[in-house]
C-alpha positions as CSV (number, residue, x, y, z in Angstrom):
1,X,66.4,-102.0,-7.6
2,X,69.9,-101.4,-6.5
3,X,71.2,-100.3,-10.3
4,X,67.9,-97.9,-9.9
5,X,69.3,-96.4,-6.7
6,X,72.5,-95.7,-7.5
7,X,72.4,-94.9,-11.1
8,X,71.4,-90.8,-10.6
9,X,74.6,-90.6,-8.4
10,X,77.2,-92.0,-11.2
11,X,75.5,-89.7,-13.3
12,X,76.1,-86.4,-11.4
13,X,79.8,-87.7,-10.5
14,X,80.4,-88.5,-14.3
15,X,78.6,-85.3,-15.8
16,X,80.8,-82.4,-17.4
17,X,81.0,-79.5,-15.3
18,X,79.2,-77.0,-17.7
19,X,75.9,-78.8,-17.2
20,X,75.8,-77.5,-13.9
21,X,74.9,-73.9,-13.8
22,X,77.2,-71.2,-12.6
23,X,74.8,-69.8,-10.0
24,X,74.3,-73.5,-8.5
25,X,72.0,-74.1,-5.7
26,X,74.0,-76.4,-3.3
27,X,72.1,-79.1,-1.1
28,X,73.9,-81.2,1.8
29,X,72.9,-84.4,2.9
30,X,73.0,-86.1,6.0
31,X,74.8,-88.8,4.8
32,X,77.9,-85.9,4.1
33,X,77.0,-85.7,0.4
34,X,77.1,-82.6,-1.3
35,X,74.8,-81.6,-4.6
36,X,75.1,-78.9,-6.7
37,X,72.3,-78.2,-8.9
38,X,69.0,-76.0,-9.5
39,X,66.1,-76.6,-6.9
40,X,63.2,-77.0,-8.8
41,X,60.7,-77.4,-6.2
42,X,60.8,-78.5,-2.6
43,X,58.3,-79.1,0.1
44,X,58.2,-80.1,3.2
45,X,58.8,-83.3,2.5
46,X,60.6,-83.8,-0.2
47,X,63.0,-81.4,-2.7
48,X,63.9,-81.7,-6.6
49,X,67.1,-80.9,-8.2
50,X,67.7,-80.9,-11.6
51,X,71.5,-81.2,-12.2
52,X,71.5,-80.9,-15.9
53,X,71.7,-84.7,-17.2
54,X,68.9,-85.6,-14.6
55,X,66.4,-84.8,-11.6
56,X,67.4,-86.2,-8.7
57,X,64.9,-86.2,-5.7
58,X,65.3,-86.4,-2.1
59,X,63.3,-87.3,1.1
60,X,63.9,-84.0,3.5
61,X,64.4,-86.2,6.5
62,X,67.9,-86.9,4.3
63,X,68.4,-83.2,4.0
64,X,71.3,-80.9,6.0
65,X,71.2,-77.4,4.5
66,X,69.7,-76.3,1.7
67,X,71.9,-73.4,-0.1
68,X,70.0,-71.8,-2.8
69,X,71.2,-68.8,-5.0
70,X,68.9,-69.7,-7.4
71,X,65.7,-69.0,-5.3
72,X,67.3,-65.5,-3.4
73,X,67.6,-64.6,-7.4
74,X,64.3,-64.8,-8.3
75,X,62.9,-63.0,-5.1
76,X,61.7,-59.1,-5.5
77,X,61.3,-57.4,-2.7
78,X,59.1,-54.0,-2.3
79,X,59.6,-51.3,0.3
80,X,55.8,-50.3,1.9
81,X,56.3,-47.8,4.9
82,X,58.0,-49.4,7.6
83,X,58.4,-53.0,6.2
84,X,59.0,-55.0,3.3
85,X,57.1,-58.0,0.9
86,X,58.6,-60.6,-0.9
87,X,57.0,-62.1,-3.9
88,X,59.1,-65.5,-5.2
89,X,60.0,-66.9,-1.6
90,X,60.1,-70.7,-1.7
91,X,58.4,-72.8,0.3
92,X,60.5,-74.4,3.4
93,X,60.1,-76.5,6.2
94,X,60.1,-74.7,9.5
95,X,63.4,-76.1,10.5
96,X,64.9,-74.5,7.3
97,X,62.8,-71.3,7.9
98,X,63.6,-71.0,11.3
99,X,67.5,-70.6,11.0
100,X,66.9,-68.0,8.2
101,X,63.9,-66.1,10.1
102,X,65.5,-67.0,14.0
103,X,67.0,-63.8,14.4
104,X,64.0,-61.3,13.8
105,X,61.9,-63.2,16.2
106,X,62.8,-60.3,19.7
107,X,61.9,-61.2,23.7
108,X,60.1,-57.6,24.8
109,X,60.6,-57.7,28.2
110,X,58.9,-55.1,30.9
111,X,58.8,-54.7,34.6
112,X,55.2,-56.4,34.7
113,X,56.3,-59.1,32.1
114,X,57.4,-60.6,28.8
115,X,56.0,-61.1,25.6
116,X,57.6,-61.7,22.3
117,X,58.2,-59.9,18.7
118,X,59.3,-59.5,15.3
119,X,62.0,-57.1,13.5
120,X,59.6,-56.1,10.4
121,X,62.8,-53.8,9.0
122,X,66.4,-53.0,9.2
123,X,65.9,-49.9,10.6
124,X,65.1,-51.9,13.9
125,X,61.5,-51.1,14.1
126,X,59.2,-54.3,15.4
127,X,56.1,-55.2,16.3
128,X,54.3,-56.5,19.4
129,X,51.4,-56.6,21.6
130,X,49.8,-53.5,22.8
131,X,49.1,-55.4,26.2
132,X,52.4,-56.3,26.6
133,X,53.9,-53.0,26.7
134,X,50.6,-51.7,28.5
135,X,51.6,-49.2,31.0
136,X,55.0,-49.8,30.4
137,X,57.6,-47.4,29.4
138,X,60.6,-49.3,30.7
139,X,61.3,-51.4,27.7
140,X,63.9,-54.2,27.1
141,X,64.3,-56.5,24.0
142,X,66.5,-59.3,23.4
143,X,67.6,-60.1,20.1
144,X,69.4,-63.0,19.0
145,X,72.1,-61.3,15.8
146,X,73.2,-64.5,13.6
147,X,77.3,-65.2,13.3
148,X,79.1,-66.0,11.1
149,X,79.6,-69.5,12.0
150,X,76.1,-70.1,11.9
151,X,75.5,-69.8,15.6
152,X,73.3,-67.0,17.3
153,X,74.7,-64.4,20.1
154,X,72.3,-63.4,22.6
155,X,72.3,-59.3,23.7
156,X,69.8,-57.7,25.5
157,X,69.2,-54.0,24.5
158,X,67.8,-51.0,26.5
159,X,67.4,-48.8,24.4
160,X,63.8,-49.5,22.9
161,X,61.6,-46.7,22.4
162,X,57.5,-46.8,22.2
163,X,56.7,-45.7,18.4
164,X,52.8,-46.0,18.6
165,X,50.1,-48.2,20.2
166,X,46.2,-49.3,19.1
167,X,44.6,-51.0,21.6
168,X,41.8,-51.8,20.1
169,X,43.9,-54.3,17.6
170,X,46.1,-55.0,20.2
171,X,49.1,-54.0,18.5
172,X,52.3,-52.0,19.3
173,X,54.8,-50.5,17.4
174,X,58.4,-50.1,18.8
175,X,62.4,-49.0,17.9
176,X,65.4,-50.7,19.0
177,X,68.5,-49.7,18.2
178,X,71.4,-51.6,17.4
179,X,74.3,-51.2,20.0
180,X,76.7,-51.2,16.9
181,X,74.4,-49.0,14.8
182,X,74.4,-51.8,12.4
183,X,71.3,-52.9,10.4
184,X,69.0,-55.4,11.9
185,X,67.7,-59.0,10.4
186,X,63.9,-58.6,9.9
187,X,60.8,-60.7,8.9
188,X,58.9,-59.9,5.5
189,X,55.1,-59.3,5.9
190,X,53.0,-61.0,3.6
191,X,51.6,-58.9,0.4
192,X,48.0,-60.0,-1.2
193,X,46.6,-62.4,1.9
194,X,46.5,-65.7,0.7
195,X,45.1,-67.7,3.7
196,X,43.5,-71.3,3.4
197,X,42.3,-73.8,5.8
198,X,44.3,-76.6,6.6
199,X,48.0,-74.7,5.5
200,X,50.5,-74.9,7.2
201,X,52.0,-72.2,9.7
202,X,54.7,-72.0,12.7
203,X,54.9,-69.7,15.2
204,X,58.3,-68.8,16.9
205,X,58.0,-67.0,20.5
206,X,58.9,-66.9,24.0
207,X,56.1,-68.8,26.1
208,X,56.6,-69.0,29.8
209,X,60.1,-67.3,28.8
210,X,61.2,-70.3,27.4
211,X,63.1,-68.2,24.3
212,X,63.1,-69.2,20.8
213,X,60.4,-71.7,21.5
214,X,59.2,-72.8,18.0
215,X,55.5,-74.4,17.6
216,X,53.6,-75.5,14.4
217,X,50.5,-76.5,13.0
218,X,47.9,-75.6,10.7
219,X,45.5,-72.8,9.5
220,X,41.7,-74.0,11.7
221,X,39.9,-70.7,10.0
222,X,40.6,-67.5,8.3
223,X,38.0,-65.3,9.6
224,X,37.2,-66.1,13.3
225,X,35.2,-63.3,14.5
226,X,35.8,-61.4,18.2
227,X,34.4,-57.7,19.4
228,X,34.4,-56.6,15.8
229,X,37.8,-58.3,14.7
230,X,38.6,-60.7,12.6
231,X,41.4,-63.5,13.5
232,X,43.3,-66.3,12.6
233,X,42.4,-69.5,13.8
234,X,45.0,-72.0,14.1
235,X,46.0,-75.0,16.5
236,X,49.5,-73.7,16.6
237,X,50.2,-74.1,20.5
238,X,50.3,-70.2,21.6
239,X,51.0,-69.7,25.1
240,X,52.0,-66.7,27.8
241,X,54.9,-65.3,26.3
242,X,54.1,-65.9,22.6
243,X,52.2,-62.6,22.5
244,X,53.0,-60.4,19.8
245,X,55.5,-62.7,18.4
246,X,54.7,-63.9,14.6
247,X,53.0,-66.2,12.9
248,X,54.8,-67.8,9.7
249,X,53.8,-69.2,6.7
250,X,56.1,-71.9,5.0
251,X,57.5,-68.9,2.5
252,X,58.6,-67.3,6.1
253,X,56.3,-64.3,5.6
254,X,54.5,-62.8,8.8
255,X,51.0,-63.5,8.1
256,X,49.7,-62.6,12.1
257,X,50.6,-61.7,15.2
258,X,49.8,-63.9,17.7
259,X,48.0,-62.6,20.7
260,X,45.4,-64.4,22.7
261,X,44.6,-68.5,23.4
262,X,41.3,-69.6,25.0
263,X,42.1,-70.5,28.9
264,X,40.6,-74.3,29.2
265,X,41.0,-75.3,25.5
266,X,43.3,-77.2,23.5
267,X,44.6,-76.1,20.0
268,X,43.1,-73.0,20.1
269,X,45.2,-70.2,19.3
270,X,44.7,-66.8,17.7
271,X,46.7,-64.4,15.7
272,X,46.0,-60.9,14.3
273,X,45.8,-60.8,10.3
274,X,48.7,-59.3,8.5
275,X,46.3,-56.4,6.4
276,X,45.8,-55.2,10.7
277,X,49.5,-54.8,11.1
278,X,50.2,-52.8,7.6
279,X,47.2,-50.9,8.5
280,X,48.8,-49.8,11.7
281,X,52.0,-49.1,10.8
282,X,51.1,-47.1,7.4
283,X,48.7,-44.9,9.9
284,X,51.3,-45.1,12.9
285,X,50.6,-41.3,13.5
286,X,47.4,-41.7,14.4
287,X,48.1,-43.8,16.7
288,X,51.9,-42.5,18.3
289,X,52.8,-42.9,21.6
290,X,53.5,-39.4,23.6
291,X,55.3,-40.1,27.0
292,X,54.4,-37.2,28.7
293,X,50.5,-38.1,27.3
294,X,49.9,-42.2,27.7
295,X,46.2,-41.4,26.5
296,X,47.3,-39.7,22.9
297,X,46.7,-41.1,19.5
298,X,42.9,-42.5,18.6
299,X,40.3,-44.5,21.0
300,X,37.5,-46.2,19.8
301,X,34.5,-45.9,22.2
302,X,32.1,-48.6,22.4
303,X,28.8,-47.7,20.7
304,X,25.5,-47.3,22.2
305,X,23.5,-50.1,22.5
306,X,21.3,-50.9,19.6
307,X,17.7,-50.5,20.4
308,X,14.3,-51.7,18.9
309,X,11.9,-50.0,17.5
310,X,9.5,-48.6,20.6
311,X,11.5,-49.6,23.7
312,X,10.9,-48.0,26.9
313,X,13.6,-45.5,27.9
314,X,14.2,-48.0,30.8
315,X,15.1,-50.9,28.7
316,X,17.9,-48.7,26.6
317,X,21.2,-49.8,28.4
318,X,20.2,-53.5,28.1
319,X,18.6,-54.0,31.0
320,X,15.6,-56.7,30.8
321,X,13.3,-54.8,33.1
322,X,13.1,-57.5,36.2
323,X,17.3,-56.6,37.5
324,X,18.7,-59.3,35.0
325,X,20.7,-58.7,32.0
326,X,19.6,-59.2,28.8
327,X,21.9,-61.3,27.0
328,X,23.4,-60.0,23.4
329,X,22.8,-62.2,20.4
């Protein structure tokens, strides 16, 4: 058993050099160890590299950083409106996704609040909650801009202007713009949906501004139905503060917004689909803020109350005839 062990490690220091390939991912363990090699596949348990004469395999617990040039190669990226899809993102644990995805998660701060965000481009335009900026037109987002050694500075920045606002999703587009006029770190949206029960998901926010709070868990339903709407289900914890901040897929795509949990209940969280968010911001105009008019862009009006066939006129706004309401089904 202890040949077995060592033997893939004599191999890799014994191997000629142009097995390796010249774009090499590089993967460094724990233990101080560094391997240079292709990543074939990883998850979030466990990654594969094949380093020419073999494939060596490696619990992610073991796992430091994960540099791979091979994976950013085979990404394509596509422009749509305001914000971008990835197709060819690998799958990787949250606390690999989060140092990559860390600084397009924003802090929107107001006089009546907080919530949180996400940088969709690196023009500086993100999204958020439309209740979080709801009546607000003094705006503040914090933004965390990575360094080069790795570490994250902290700014807060003023100058945040109110692109456009649907209420009736609950969403909220917005501007910030850089205090350098440099471009901004931002979050791919996911393309075709691809949501299943049971996946796995994180969410990174600012609950009970506690910043960069990071929570994860799993996909409880795809289609959970409120007022119309459809949401994501999931038992990430989402708190006060994580609204409008994003809800990640293992690729680090934005596949919701998060926005409401049920007050009383445990592991139930909700998050506005992805299609909602590319909806809004490809019809943004419809829906642009004017400050000198808070009403403009489109309202939806409840309907009128669906009646049956030969009810009294008395009996049309719901009312059960005796002073109670009737109850909708």
């Amino acid at each position: 058993m202890r040949m077995n062990r060592i033997l893939p490690i004599v191999l890799l220091a014994t191997m000629s050099v142009a097995a390796i390939p010249a774009e090499a991912d590089v993967v460094k363990l724990k233990s101080g160890a560094s391997i240079d090699g292709a990543v074939l596949k990883r998850s979030d348990r466990r990654i594969w590299i094949d380093v020419g004469a073999d494939v060596l395999s490696f619990s992610m617990d073991d796992v430091a950083t994960v540099e791979s040039t091979t994976a950013s190669a085979n990404v394509e990226t596509k422009q749509d409106s305001l914000f971008t899809t990835a197709i060819g993102l690998a799958d990787l644990p949250p606390r690999e996704q989060a140092k990559l995805l860390g600084p397009a998660v924003i802090k929107v701060s107001t006089p009546g609040g907080l919530g949180s965000g996400v940088i969709i481009s690196r023009e500086g335009y993100a999204i958020t909650n439309a209740h979080v900026v709801q009546g607000e037109t003094n705006l503040r987002a914090t933004v965390w801009f990575a360094q080069t050694d790795g570490t994250l500075k902290r700014t807060d920045i003023d100058d945040v202007e109110l692109i456009a606002v649907n209420n009736h999703i609950d969403l909220a587009l917005i501007k910030i713009k850089h205090p350098e006029g440099e471009e901004f770190s931002f979050a791919p949206v996911q393309d075709m949906e691809k949501l299943e029960i049971g996946q796995n998901v994180f969410a990174i926010g600012n609950p009970l501004g506690l910043e960069r709070t990071l929570t994860q868990g799993v996909i409880s339903t795809t289609q959970r139905s409120f007022d119309g709407l459809t949401y994501i289900q999931t038992d990430t914890p989402i708190n006060p503060g994580n609204s409008g901040g994003p809800l990640f897929n293992t690729k680090g795509e934005v596949i919701g917004i998060t926005n409401m949990g049920i007050r009383g209940g445990e592991a139930l969280g909700f998050a506005i689909p992805a299609r909602y968010v590319k909806d809004f911001v490809r019809n943004r105009e419809s829906f642009a803020y004017d400050r000198n008019n808070p009403n403009s862009g489109n309202n939806y009006q409840k309907p009128p109350t669906r009646q049956k066939d030969g009810a009294p006129p008395s009996l049309k706004d719901g009312s059960s005839g005796d002073g109670t309401s009737a109850a909708k089904k």
